[in-house]
MARDREN-815984 format. One record per residue (C-alpha): y negated, z, x negated; chain. Coordinates in steps of 0.001 Angstrom, whole numbers. Layout:
<rs>
> c2 c3 c1 cadena
> Y Z X A $
...
</rs>
This chain:
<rs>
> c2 c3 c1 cadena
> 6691 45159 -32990 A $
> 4315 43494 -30895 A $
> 391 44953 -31564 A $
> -783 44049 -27571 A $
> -261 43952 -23795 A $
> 909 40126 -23359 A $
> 961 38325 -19927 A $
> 3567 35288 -19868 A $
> 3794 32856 -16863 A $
> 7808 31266 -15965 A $
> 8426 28530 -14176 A $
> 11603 27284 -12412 A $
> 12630 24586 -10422 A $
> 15007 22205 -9310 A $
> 13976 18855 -9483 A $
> 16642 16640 -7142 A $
> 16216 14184 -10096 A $
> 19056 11725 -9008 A $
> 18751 8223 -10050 A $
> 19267 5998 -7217 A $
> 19891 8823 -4671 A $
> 16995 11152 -4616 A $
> 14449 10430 -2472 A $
> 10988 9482 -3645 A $
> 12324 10345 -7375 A $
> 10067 8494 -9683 A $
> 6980 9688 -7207 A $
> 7749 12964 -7291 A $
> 8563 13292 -10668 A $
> 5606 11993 -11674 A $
> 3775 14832 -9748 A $
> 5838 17429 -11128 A $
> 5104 16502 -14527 A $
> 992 16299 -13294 A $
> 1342 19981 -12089 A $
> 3245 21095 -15102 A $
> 347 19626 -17370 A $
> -2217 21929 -16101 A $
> -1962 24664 -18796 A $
> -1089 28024 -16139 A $
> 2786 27760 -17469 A $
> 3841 29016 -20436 A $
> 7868 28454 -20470 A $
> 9574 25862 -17836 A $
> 13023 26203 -17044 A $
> 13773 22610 -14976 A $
> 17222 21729 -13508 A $
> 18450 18376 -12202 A $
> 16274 16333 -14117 A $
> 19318 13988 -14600 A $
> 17668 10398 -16131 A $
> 16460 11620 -19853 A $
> 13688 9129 -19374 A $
> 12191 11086 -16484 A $
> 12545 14208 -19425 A $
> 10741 11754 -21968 A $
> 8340 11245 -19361 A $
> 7454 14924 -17901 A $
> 7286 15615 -21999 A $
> 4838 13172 -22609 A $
> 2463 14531 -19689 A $
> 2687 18271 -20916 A $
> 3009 18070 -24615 A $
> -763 19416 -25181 A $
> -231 22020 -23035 A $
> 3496 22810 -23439 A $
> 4407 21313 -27142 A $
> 7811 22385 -27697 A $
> 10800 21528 -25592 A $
> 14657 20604 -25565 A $
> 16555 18739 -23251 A $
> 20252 19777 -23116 A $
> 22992 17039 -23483 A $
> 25977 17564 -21796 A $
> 29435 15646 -19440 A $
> 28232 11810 -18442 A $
> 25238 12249 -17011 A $
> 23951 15129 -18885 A $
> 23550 18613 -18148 A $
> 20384 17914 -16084 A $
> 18690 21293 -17798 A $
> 15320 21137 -19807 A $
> 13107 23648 -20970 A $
> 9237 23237 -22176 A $
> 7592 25914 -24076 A $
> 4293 26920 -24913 A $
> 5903 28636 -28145 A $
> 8249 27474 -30516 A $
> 11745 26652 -29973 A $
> 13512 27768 -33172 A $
> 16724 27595 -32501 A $
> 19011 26275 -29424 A $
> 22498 26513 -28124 A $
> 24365 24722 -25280 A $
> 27856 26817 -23625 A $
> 29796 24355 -21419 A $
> 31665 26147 -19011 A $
> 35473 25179 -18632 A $
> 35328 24368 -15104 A $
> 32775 22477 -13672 A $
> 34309 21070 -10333 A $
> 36381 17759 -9737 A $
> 36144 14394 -11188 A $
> 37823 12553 -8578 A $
> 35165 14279 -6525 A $
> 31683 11808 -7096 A $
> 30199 12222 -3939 A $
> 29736 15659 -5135 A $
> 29095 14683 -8899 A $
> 28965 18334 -10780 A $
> 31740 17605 -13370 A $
> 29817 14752 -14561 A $
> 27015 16748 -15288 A $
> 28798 18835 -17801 A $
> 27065 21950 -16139 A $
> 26506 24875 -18910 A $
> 24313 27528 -19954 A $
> 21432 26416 -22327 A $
> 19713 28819 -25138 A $
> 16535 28224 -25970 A $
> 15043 31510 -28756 A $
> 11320 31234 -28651 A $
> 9472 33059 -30949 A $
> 6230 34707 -28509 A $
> 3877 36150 -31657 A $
> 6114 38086 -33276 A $
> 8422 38531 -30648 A $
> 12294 37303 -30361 A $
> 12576 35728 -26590 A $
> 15860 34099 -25519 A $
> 14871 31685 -22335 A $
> 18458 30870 -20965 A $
> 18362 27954 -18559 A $
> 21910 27640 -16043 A $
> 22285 25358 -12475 A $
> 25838 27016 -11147 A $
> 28081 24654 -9165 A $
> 27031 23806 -5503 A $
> 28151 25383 -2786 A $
> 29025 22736 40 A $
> 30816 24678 2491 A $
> 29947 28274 2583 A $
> 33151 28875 5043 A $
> 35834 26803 3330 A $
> 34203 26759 -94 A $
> 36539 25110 -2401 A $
> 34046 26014 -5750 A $
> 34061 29187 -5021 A $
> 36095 30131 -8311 A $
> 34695 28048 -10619 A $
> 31429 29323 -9418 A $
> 32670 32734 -9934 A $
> 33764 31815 -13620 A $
> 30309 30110 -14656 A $
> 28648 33332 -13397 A $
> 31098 35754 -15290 A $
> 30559 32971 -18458 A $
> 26908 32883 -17896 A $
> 26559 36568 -17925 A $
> 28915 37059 -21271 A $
> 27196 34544 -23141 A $
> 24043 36187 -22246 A $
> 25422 39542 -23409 A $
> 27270 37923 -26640 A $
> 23998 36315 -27929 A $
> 20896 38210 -26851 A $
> 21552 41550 -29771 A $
> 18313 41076 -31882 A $
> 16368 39482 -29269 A $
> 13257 41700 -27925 A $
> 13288 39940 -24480 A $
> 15712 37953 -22395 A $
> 14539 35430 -19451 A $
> 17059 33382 -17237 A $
> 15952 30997 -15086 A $
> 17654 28473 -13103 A $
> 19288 27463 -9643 A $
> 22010 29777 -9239 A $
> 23436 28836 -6062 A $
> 23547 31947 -5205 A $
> 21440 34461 -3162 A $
> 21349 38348 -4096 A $
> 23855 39290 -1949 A $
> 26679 36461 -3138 A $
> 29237 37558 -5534 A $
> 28040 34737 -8671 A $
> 24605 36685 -8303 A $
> 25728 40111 -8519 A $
> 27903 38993 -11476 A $
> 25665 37708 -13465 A $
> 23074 40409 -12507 A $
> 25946 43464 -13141 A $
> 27433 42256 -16312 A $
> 24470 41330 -17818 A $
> 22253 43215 -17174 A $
> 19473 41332 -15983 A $
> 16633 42226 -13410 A $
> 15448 40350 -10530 A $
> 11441 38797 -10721 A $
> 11530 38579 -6733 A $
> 11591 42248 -6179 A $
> 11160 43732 -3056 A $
> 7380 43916 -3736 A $
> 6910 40149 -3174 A $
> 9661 39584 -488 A $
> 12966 37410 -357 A $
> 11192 34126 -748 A $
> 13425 31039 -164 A $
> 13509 28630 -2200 A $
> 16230 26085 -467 A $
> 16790 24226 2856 A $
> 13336 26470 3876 A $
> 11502 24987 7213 A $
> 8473 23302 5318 A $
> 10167 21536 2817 A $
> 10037 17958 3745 A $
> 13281 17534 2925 A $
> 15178 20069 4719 A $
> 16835 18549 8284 A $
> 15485 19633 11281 A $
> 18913 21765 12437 A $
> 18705 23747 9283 A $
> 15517 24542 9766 A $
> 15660 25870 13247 A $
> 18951 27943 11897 A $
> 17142 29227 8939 A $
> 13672 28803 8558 A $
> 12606 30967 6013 A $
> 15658 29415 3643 A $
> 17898 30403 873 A $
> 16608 32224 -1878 A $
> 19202 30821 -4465 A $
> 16631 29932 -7337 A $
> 16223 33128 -9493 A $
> 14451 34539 -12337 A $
> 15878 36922 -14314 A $
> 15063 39146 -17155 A $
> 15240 42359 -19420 A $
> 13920 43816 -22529 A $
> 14864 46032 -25300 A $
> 14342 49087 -27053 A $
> 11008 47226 -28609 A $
> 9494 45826 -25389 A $
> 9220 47038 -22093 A $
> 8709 43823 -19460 A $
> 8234 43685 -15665 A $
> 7285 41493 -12912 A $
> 3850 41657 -11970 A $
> 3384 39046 -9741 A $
> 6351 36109 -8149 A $
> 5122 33114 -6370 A $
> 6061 29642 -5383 A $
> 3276 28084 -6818 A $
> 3208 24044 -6037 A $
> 1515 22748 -2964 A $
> 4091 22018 26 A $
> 3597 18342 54 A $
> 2738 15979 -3319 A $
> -1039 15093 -2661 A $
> -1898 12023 -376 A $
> 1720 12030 564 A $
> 4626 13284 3419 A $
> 7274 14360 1243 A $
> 7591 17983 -907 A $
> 7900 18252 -4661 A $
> 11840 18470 -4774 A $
> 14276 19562 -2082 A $
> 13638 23080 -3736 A $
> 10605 25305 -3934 A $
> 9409 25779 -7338 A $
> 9354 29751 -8468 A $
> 6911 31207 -10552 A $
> 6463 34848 -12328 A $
> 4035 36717 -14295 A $
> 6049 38916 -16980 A $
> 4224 41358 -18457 A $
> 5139 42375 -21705 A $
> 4620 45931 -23934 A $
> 5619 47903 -26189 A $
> 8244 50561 -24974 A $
> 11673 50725 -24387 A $
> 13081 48746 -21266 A $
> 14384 50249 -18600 A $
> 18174 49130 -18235 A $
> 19682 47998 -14699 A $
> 23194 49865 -15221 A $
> 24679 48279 -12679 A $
> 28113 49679 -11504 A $
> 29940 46269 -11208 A $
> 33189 47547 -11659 A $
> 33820 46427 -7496 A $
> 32384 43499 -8052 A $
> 34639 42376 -10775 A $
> 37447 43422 -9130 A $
> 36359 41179 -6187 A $
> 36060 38369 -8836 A $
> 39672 39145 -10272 A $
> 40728 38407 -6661 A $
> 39221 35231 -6271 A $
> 40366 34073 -9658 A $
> 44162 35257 -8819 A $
> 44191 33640 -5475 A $
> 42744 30369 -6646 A $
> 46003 30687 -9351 A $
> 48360 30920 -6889 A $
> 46724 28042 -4821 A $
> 46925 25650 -7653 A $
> 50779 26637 -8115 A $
> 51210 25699 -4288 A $
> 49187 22171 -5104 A $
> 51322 21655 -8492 A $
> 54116 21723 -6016 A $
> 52746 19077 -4066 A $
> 51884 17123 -6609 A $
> 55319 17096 -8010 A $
> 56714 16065 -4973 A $
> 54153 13063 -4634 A $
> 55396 11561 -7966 A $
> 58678 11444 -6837 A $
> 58098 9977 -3468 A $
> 55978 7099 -4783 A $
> 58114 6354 -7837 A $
> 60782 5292 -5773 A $
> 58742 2305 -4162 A $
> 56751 1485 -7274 A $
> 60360 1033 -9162 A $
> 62256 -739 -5943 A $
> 59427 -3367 -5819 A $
> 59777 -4389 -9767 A $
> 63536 -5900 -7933 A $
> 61935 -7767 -5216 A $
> 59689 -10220 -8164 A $
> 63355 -12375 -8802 A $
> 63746 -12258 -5056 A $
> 60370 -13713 -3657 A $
> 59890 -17274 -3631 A $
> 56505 -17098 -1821 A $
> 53260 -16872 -3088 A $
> 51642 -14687 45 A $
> 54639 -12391 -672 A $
> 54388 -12428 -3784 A $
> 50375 -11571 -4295 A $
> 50904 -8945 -1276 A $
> 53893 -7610 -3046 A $
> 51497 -7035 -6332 A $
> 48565 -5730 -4709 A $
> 50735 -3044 -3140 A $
> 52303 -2053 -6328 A $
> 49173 -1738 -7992 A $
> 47889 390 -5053 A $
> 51214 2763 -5556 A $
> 50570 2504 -9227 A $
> 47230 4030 -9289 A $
> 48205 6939 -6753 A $
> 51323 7966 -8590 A $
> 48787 7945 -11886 A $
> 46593 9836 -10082 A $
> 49762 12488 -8926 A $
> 50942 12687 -12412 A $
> 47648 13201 -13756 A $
> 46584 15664 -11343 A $
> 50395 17761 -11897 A $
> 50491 17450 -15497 A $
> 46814 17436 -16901 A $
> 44168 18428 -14644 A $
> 46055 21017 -13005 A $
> 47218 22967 -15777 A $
> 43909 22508 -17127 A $
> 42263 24490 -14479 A $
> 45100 26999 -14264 A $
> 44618 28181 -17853 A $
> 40715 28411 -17167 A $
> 41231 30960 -14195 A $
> 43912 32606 -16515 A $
> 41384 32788 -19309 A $
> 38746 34183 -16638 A $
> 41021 36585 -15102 A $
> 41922 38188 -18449 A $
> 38223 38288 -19662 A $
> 36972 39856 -16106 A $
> 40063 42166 -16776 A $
> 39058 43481 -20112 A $
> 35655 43727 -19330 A $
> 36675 46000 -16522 A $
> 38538 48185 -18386 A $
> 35889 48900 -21172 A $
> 33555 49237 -18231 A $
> 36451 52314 -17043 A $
> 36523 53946 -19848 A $
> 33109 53754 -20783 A $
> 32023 55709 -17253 A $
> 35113 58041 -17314 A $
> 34495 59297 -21107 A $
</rs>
């Protein structure tokens, strides 16, 4: 039980830590890790920070002020998640979720990131606090969104694995870029089922934290459309039957523009709270999410039926393109001419590669995915029903 009133300060933010693509990377990351050195943070939840040097790098610059921290490996790249601690990391714990996006889609580039949920239990004095760390798929086109589901899983996930590994803990702190704002379906998920309370309460405002007008970063059309932004950067939190915890103060706290420079910090505003913590019993946030899950269900199901359509499709692609890739193997005893002959190759290989990728797609990948919805949907579905009985008993 903890003997005294303690104050703890949380930092997110996402870091557009892209080798090669982000602009200004190594500049800016070098600033981040100057800001993060100056001792007014006591746990950092960072996201995108996808070259482990720039990790090696930011640790070097904080270590006397922030001693203990854990980089989460994960997919190709890595999972791009890192927290730094005043307090000591005792234990960790990486959950991959089972769908991450699209391989075949790099310009994109989430699958290779292995996106999870990290676990990070810090021991605060003689406190138990579990600092959870999650960047949810992007959302590229809110109208035709084609993530939407596997969003929707990593949320439901996310909120489960929160709930399956928090019992002993005395306090419970998510931070992370969401890609979500409070009124999307992955937020109210992962808000419902677990449990967890917003640090950007209505006392501080809906502060945006991406695509916002002053970021030097975000295009000039967004930010006539939407200058205040997207608030889709979040931290979250609750306490037990030991410790009572709230929000007393939520800020973005880095300067809009990296000293003697034009450009911002990331293409995302850093978010900061104050969590007070006492002794008491917390408050839950008993959520009904029953409608929300139901909402999910449908997401999940339609996605199912979507993939059967594409299976179809698929199918139907392998035959088409087996019959040229099979005729042409006749035409080598025909050809006399090298042009021909070297066109004749090149073409196969080019009908080769797509009827790979149609087979692959159809046999592998596509069941893969199915069975991951499937898994979802039945999860979501139990979930539900304990939820039911729970509230009708």
């Amino acid at each position: 039980m903890m003997s005294r009133e303690i104050t703890i300060n949380v930092l997110s933010l996402n870091c557009w830590g892209i080798p090669y693509v982000s602009k200004n990377r190594k500049a800016r990351m070098e600033a981040i890790a100057e800001k993060l050195s100056t001792g007014e943070y006591d746990i950092i939840s960072l996201q995108e920070v996808w070259s482990v040097n720039d990790f090696k790098m930011i640790r070097s610059k904080v270590k006397e002020q922030l001693p203990y921290s854990h980089y989460f490996h994960s997919g190709v790249l890595g999972s791009g998640i890192c927290i730094f601690s005043k307090y000591c990391i005792e234990d960790v714990m990486f959950h991959r979720w089972p769908l991450n996006g699209y391989f075949h889609k790099i310009h994109h580039g989430d699958w290779f990131g292995g996106k999870g949920v990290g676990l990070c239990k810090i021991k605060v004095e003689d406190m138990s606090v579990n600092v959870y760390a999650a960047h949810l798929h992007a959302e590229y086109n809110k109208v035709h969104d084609e993530y939407k589901s596997h969003r929707v899983l990593q949320a439901f996930d996310t909120a489960q694995f929160i709930r399956m590994t928090s019992g002993g803990s005395d306090v419970v702190i998510l931070g992370g870029d969401l890609n979500a704002e409070p009124q999307d379906l992955a937020y109210r998920i992962i808000c419902g089922v677990a449990g967890l309370m917003d640090a950007c309460s209505s006392n501080f405002g809906n502060v945006g934290t991406d695509e916002c007008a002053n970021n030097s970063y975000t295009s000039a059309r967004v930010a006539r459309k939407c200058p205040e932004g997207k608030r889709i950067d979040h931290i979250l939190y609750f306490g037990s039957s030991n410790v009572q915890i709230s929000a007393i103060n939520y800020q973005q706290p880095l300067p809009k523009r990296v000293p003697n420079t034009n450009f911002s910090y990331s293409d995302h505003e850093a978010i900061m709270a104050s969590l007070k913590l006492t002794n008491g019993v917390h408050e839950k946030n008993n959520i009904d999410v029953r409608e929300t899950l139901k909402e999910a269900i449908g997401i999940c199901e339609s996605a199912i039926s979507s993939l059967r359509s594409q299976y179809f499709w698929y199918l139907l692609a392998v035959c088409i393109l087996i019959v040229p890739v099979i005729w042409s193997m006749g035409l080598d005893y025909t050809t006399t001419s090298i042009g021909i002959s070297i066109a004749l190759n090149i073409g196969r290989l080019f009908l080769t590669a797509l009827l790979c990728y149609a087979l692959f797609m159809s046999v592998i990948w596509n069941n893969t995915e199915n069975k991951a919805l499937e898994a979802g949907c039945l999860a979501m579905e139990i979930h539900l029903i304990q939820l039911t009985n729970k509230l009708s008993n």
